[in-house]
N, C-alpha and C positions, 0 to 999 in steps of 0.2 A: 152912667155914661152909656151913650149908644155904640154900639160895635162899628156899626158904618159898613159899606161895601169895602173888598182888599181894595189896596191900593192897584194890584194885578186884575182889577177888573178892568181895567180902559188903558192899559197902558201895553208897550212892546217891548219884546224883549229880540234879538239878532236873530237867530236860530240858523237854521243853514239852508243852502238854498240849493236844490232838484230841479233836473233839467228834466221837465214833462210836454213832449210832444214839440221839441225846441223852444219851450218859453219857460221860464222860471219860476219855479214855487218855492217860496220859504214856509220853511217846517219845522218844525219845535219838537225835538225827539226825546225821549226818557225811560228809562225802564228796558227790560228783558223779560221775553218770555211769549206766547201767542199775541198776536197783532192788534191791538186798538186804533182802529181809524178818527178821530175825533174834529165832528167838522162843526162850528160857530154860524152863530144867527147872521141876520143882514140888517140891525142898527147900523147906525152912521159910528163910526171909531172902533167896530167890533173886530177884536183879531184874536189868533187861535190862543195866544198866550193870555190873553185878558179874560176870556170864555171860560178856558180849559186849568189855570195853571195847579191851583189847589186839586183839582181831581186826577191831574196828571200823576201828581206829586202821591195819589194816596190808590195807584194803581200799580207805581212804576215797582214795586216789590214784588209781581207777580204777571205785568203785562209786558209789552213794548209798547211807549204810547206813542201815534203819532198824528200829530198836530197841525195841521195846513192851513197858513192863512190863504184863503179860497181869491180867487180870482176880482180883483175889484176891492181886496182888503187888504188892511196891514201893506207888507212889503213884497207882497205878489200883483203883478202887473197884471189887466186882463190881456187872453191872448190878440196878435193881432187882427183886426178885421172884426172882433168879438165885440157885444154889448153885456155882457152878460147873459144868466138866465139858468134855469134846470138843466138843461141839454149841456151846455159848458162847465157847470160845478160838478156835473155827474162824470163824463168823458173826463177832466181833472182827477177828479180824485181816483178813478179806476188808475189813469196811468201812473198817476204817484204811486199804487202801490207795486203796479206792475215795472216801476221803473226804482223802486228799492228790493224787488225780490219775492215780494208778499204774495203769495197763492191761496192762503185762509187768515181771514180776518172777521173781526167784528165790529161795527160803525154806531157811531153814536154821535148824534146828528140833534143837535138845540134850534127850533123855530124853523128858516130856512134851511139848514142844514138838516133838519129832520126828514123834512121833506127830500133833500139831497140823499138821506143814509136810506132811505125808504127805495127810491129811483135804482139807487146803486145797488140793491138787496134784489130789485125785480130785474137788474142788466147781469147781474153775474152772480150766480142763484148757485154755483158750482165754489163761489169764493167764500161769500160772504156768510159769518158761521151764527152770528144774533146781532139782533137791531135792536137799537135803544135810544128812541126816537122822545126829545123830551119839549115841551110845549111846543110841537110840532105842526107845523105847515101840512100842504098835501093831503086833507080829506075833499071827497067828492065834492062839491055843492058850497064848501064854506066861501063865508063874505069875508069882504076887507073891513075888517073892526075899525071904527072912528080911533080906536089908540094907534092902531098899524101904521094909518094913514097919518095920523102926525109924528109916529117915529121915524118913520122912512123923510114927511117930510122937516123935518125939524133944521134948524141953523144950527152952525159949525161956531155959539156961541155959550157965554156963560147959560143964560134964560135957557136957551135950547139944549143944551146939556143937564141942568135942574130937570127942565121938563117932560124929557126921555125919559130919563132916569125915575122918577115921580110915577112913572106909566107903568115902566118895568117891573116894580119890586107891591108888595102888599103893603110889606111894615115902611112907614114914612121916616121911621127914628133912623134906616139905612140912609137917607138921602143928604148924605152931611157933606160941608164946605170943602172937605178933599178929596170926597167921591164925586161929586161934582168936579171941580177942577181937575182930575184925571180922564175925567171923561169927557171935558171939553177939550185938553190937548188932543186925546184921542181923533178927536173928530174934527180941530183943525187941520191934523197931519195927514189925513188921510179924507180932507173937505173931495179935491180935484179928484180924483178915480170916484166918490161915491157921486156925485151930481151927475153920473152920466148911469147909473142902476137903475134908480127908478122912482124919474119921472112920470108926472100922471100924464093921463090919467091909470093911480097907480092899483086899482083892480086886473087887470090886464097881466102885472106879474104874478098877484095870488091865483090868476088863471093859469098862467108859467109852471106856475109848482104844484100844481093840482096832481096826482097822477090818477089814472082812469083807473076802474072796477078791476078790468083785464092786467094792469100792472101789479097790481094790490093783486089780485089770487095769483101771479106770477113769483110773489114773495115767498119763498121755503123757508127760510131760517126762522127760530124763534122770536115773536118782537116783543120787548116790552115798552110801554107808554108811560111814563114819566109826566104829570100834569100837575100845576098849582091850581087848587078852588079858585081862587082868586084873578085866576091871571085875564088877564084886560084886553090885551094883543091877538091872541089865539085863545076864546074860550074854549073852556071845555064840551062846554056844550055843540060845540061847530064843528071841535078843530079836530078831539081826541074819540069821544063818543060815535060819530061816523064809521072811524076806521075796524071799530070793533066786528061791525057789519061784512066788513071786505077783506080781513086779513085771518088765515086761515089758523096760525098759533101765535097768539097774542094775550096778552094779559095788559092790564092799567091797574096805575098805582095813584092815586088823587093825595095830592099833598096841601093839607090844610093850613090856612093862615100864611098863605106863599100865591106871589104873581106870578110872573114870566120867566123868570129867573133861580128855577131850584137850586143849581150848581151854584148857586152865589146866596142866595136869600137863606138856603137849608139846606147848607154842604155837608153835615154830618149824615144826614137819613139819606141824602141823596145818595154822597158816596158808599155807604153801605146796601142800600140796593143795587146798585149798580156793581159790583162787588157782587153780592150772593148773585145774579143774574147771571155775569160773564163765569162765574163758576160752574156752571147749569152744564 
């Protein structure tokens, strides 16, 4: 029998909800101990609980983890007058933590939100203690992958939900009838906020999240890069490889037989690197 994705990969859970800069963030909190920022990709149904909750869960014995559905996701409104974008997931999540306390932390940032933890690394270089950036957005030069372009545009249906999903992962035996149907509720309840992200033409946002040479040596903290061989959305070749060039202490870890999705496809190796890193 196939394992399948959790059922926690598409799906929400309450969590509580942060007044950042007067607009409202809901946050998924767990654990004690030094600060874990964990911020989720930009598929259609993705939210912080669905991204993060298994790796929360195998942190919270030694971290604080804290979990934001990002602006345009889950049960966080974009703010007002906003469309999204780098500029507003990065000024976000600085004030969530500046509006829970947090003066050292460390961000761990999947796809879009890599590129996010990357942004927030080069804005506040005095906070931010290791980056742990995984199939990550934000090198120089990368294109928009023919899979990016059909996840971002995919319908908030069964077929669209398979077909996401199908892009996301290597091994196909994950792709089963109630990973699907979590991830199509996913992405009906949260269809209205993502149809206004991104619209094409949608090269123009992986232009968004790019950050420049001078951001990237702006980066102090330690980074590691977390990458599936396989992944479809963000190669390696484009996405991870790049950065190695512009990031001043960095290390990559290439996870074989794995797509877009470590924390969900190979949560055991994943969690324990990540683990001996934030130890570092």
């Amino acid at each position: 029998m196939s394992r399948g994705l959790p059922a926690e990969a598409a799906t929400r859970t309450p969590g509580e909800v942060v007044d950042v800069d007067g607009s409202p963030v809901r946050v998924h909190e767990t654990g004690a101990g030094h600060a874990v920022l964990m911020l989720h990709g930009s598929g259609p149904g993705t939210t912080a609980a669905g991204a993060w909750a298994a790796t929360a869960a195998a942190l919270a014995g030694s971290h604080r983890v804290v979990a934001p559905d990002q602006a345009g996701f889950g049960r966080t409104p974009l703010p007002a007058g906003s469309s999204g974008g780098r500029r507003t997931w990065t000024d976000q999540a600085a004030g969530l933590m500046d509006a829970l306390g947090e003066t050292s932390y460390a961000v761990v940032g999947h796809s879009m939100g890599g590129a996010v933890a990357l942004a927030l690394a080069a804005a506040r270089p005095q906070q931010v203690t290791h980056v742990v950036a995984v199939g990550t957005m934000g090198a120089p030069g990368a294109p928009l992958s023919a899979d990016l372009d059909a996840v971002w545009a995919a319908p908030p249906t069964p077929d669209g939900a398979r077909d996401m999903t199908c892009r996301l992962v290597h091994d196909q035996r994950l792709v089963t009838p109630k990973a699907v149907a979590a991830r199509t509720a996913a992405m009906q309840a949260g269809a209205e906020a993502f149809a206004t992200l991104f619209p094409p033409p949608r090269s123009r946002w992986v232009d968004d999240l790019t950050l420049s040479a001078d951001e990237l040596a702006a980066i102090r903290a330690p980074v590691l890069l977390v990458h599936g061989a396989h992944d479809r959305l963000t190669p390696l070749r484009t996405a991870a490889l790049p950065l190695l060039e512009h990031l001043d202490d960095v290390r990559l870890h290439v996870l074989g037989r794995c797509g877009h999705a470590p924390a969900l496809e190979q949560p055991a190796e994943f969690q324990e690197l990540l683990a001996g890193f934030l130890a570092r």
